[in-house]
N, C-alpha and C positions, 0 to 999 in steps of 0.2 A: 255338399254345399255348406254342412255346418260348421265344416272347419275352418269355411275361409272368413267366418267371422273378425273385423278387427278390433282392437281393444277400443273401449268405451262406443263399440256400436250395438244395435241393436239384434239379436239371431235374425237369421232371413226368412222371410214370407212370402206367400205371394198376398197384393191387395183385393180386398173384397169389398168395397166401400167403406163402413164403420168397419170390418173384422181385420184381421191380419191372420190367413190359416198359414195354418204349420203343422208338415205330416212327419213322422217318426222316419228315423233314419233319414231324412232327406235337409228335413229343414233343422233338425235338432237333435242331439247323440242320443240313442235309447238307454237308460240310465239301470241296468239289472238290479243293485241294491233295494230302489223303490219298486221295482216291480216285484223282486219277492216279498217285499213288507205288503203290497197290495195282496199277494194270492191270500195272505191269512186275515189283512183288518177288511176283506168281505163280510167279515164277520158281524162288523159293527152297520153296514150296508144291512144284513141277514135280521141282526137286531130291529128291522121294521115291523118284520111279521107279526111278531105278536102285537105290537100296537094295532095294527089291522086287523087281526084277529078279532079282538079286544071291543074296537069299535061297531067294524062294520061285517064281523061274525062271517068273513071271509075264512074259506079253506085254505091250507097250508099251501096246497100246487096254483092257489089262486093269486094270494100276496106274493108268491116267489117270483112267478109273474111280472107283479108290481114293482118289484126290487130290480129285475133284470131290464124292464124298461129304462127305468131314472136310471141304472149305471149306464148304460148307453150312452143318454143325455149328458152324464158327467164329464164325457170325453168331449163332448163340444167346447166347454171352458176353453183349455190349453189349445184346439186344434183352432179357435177363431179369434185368438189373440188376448185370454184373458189369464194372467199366469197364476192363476190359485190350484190350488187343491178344494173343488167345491163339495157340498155338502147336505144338510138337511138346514132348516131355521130351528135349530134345536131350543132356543129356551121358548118358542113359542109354539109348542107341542102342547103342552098342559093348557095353554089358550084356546088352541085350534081342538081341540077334544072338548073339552068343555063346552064349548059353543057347540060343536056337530051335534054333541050328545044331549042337547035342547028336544033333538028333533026324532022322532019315531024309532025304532031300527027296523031299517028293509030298506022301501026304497025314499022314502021322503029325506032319510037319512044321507043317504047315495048323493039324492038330489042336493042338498046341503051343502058337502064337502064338493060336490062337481063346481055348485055356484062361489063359493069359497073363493077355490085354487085360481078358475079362470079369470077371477075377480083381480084379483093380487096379481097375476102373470097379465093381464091385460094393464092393469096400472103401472106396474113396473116396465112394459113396455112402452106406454104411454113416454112417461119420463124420460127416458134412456132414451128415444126418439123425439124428443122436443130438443135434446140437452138439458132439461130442466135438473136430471138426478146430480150431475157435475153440480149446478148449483146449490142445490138443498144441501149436499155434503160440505158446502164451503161454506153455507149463508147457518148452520146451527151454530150456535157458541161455545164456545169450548168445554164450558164446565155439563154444559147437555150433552155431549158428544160422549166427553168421559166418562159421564154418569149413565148413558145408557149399557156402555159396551162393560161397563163395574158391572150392573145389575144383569145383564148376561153371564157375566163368569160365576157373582154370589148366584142365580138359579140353575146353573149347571150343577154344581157343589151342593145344594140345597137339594134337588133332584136326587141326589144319591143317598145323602145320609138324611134325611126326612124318615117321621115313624112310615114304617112301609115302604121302605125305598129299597134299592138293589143293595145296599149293603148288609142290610138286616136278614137277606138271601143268602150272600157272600163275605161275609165278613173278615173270615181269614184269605180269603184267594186276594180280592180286593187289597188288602192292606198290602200282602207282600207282591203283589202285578203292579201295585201302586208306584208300591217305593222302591223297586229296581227301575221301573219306568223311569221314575223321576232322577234316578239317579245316572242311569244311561245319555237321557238327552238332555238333561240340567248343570250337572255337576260337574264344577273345577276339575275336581279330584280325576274323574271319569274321562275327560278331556285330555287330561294330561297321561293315563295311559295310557288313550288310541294312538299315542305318539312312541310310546316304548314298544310295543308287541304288535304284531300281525294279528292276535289269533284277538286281542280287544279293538284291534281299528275294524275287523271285521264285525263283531257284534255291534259294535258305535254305526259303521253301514247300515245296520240293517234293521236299525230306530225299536219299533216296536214288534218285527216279527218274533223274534224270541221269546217275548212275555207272552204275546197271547199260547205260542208252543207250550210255555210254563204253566200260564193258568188250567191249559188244560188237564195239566198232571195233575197241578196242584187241587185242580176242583174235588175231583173225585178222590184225592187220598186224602182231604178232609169235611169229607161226605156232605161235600155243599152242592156237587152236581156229581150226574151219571160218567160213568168211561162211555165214549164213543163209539157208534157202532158206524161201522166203517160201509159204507154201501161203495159201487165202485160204476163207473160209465157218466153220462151225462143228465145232466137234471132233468124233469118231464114238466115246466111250468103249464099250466090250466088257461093258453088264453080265450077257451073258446067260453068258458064258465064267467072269466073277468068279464067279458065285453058284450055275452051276453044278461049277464044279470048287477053288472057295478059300472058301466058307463051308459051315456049315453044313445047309443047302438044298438042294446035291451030296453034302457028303464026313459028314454026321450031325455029329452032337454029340459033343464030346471024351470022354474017358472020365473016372471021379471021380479017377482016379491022377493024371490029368494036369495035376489042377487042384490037387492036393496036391504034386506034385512043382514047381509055380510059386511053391507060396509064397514060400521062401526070397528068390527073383530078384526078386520079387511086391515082397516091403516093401524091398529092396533100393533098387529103381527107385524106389520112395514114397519115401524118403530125398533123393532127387535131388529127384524133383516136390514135393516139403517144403522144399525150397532155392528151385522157381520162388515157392511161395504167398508164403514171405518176401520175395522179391524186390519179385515184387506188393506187396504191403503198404508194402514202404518206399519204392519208387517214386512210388504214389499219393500215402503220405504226404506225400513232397518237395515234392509237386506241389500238395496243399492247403496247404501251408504259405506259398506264393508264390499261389494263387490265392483268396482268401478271397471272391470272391463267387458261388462256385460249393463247395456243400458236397458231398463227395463220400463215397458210403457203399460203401466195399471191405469185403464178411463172406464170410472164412473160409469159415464153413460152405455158404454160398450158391456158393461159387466152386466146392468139394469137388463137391457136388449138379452140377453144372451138366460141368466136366472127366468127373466121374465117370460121367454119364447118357452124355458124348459116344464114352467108351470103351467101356461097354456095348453101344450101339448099331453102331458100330464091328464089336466084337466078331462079331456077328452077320451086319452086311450087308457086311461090308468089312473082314477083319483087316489093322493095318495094325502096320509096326512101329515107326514113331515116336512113336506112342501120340498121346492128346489129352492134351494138358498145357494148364497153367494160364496160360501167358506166353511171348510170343516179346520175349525182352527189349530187343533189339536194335533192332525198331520202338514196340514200348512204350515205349524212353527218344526216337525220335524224336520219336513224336507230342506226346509230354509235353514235353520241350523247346520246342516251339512253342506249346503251350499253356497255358506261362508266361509268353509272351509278351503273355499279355494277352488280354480279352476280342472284342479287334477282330483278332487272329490267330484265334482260335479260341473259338466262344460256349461249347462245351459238352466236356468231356474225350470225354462219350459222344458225341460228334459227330463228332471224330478216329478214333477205335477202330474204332466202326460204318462212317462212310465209307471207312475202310482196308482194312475186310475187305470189303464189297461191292463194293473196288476189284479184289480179287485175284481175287474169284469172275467179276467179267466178264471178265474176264482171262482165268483159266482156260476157258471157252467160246467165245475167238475162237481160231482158228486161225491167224492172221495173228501175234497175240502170243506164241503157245504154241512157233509154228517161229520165231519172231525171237530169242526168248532161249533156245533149246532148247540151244546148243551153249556157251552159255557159264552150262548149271545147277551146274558145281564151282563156279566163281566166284562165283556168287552166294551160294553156301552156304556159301564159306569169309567172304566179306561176312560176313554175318548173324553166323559163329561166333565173329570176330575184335571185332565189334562188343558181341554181349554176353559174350565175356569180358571186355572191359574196363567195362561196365558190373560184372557179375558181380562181380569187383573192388571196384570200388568202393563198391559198397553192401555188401558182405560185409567189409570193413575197419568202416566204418561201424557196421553189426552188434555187434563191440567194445567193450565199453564201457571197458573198461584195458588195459594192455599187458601183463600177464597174459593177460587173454582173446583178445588179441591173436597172442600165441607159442603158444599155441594151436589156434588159429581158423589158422595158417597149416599147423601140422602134419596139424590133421586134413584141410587143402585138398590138400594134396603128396598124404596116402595115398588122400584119394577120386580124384584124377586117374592115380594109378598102379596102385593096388591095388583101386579100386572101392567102392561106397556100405556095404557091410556093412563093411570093415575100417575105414572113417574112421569110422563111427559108434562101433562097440567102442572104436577108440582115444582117440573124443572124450570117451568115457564114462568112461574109465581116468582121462585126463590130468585131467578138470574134478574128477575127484574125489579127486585126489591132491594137486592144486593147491589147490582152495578148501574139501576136507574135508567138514565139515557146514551151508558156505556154496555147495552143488552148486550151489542153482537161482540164486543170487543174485550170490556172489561181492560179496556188501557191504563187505567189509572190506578191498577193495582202491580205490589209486586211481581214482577215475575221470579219464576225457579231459577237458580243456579244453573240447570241445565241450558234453560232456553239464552242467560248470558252468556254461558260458554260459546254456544252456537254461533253465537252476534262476534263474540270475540274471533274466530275462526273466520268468519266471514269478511271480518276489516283485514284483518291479518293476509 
């Protein structure tokens, strides 16, 4: 069915109401490249545990648990119509811990993060089922928009090289996993020649499997992590331990206080996951604008519904504290990248996304994969964190539309990466309207960039 796609339509579905599903091989090409880059960026999926550990002093076959649930969920994205590569709300991890870690450890704690998750998965459903998320994403102003998803890229990048951060673990792996990374799926140079050789269009397929392969060498031959001890069969997750002593099932149902005292943190964190939806949105955008024979439909509200159903559930069978978010951006600009490459790199966007996340889920059920990358999961997470900062970056410049919005959009980035998502929003809200007045949402009366005349120019033409 996926072939008979035709140009500038959309892959075929069947309809669900708000969803559009689409199963492998039927409605969409199963795409091999992205699903071997999944068997190994498990990894970065793997890199939960210790935060769980960390927090809620969960055993190893218990978090794994945790992990193997939310990949699961992952694959609902792409199968009900949402084309991302989804993910954790990563810069609001250092929020959502800090909060939890208010509260006792055992089970008041538990209760905490349960009230949390459901809180944020029920509001974000809320939204996405009113249609109200569609609007919030059109009705914020430019230079806030910008300015959030900036301050998501500086506290990715900040997250790693901060005193105590993964790089001060890793320092050589890091730099050189970095900057092949960067130079694989960045670089002119590197572009140009996947177009000479076989044997480099093949490592350019296969985005970041190769680095994490490398870091693993490289960790251990500069005694910054262990060689791998290789176990072989399939994983033995703990769910009888998670469900009875970390949800609801063992420890009851949180109390109504606990679920009002999350608020605050609640639309905090949503501020950040309101920086991935953006992301999303402009990413895809990028990506139809370079592929016109594949129409691609990203809706807001359908993404809200779908993030949001996956925290609810979450909630319940597996609190976790990365939450489900809407985008892991870092593989969401790889796959895309390759996907503009043309229809003979890649037939379907939902074809990349879907095969990358069914990549990571077999992944996570061999054991063989789970102990080969188990000792080098800092690195991999500083990977991922390094990588969509600079995307983060860049599409948050973008964002922008003059350089008003601009001095802006940078200041409220500095206060979300230092001071957190309630004080960059308050000050986003101060500056845009000190600066453009009774032009809040719009800011018409300032120049715009170069780019956005181009656009106009293109459009008359």
């Amino acid at each position: 069915m996926w072939k008979n796609r035709k140009h500038g339509e959309e892959s075929p579905f069947i309809p669900l109401g708000p969803f559009k599903l689409r199963l492998p091989f039927i409605h969409y090409k199963f795409e091999w490249p992205d699903y071997v880059q999944g068997l190994m960026m498990c990894a970065v999926d793997l890199a939960a545990i210790p935060l769980m550990v960390e927090l809620l002093g969960m055993p190893f076959e218990v978090a794994l648990a945790v992990v193997l649930l939310n990949g699961l969920l992952y694959l609902t994205h792409h199968l009900l119509g949402d084309p991302v590569v989804p993910g954790w709300i990563t810069p609001a991890i250092p929020l959502i811990m800090a909060y939890v870690s208010t509260f006792p450890e055992g089970v008041d704690r538990v209760h905490a993060l349960i009230a949390f998750q459901l809180t944020l998965g029920l509001f974000s459903i809320l939204l996405g089922a009113t249609g109200l998320a569609k609007k919030v994403v059109s009705f914020v102003p430019p230079a806030i928009k910008s300015g959030v998803i900036l301050g998501a890229g500086f506290a990715a990048v900040i997250s790693v090289f901060e005193v105590g951060g993964r790089f001060e673990s890793f320092p050589w792996t890091i730099s050189i996993a970095v900057g092949i990374a960067f130079y694989i799926i960045f670089s002119r140079h590197f572009n140009h020649l996947k177009s000479t050789s076989k044997v480099w269009g093949l490592i350019g397929k296969l985005g970041i499997f190769p680095i994490i392969l490398l870091a693993v060498v490289v960790g251990p031959l500069f005694g910054e992590a262990p060689w791998p001890t290789i176990e072989w069969g399939l994983i033995n997750p703990d769910f009888g331990t998670l469900w009875s002593e970390y949800t609801v099932f063992g420890v009851g149902f949180p109390s109504l206080m606990l679920f009002l005292q999350a608020v605050p943190t609640v639309l905090a964190a949503y501020i950040v996951l309101f920086g991935d939806v953006l992301q999303s949105k402009a990413l895809i955008a990028e990506a139809d604008d370079v592929r016109q024979d594949e129409k691609i439909d990203y809706n807001e509200n359908r993404a809200h519904l779908i993030f949001g159903g996956r925290n609810s559930i979450m909630s319940i069978l597996g609190p976790d504290v990365t939450m489900a978010g809407p985008l892991w951006a870092a593989m969401q600009v790889v796959v895309i990248e390759r996907f503009k490459e043309g229809k003979k790199a890649m037939h379907s966007l939902f074809g990349g996304s879907g095969s990358f996340r069914w990549g990571t889920n077999t992944g996570l059920i061999l054991m063989p994969i789970v102990t080969l990358v188990q000792p080098i999961l800092g690195i991999a997470l500083a990977l991922t964190l390094l990588i969509q900062g600079y995307v983060s970056v860049r599409v948050g410049i973008l964002e922008s539309r003059s350089h008003r919005d601009l001095g802006i959009a940078g200041i409220i980035g500095a206060v979300l990466a230092t001071k957190g998502a309630t004080w960059a929003f308050a000050v986003g809200v101060l500056l845009t309207l000190l600066v453009y007045g009774k032009q809040f949402f719009t800011g018409e009366n300032d120049q715009i960039f170069t780019k956005d005349l181009e656009k106009q120019d293109r459009k008359i033409s």
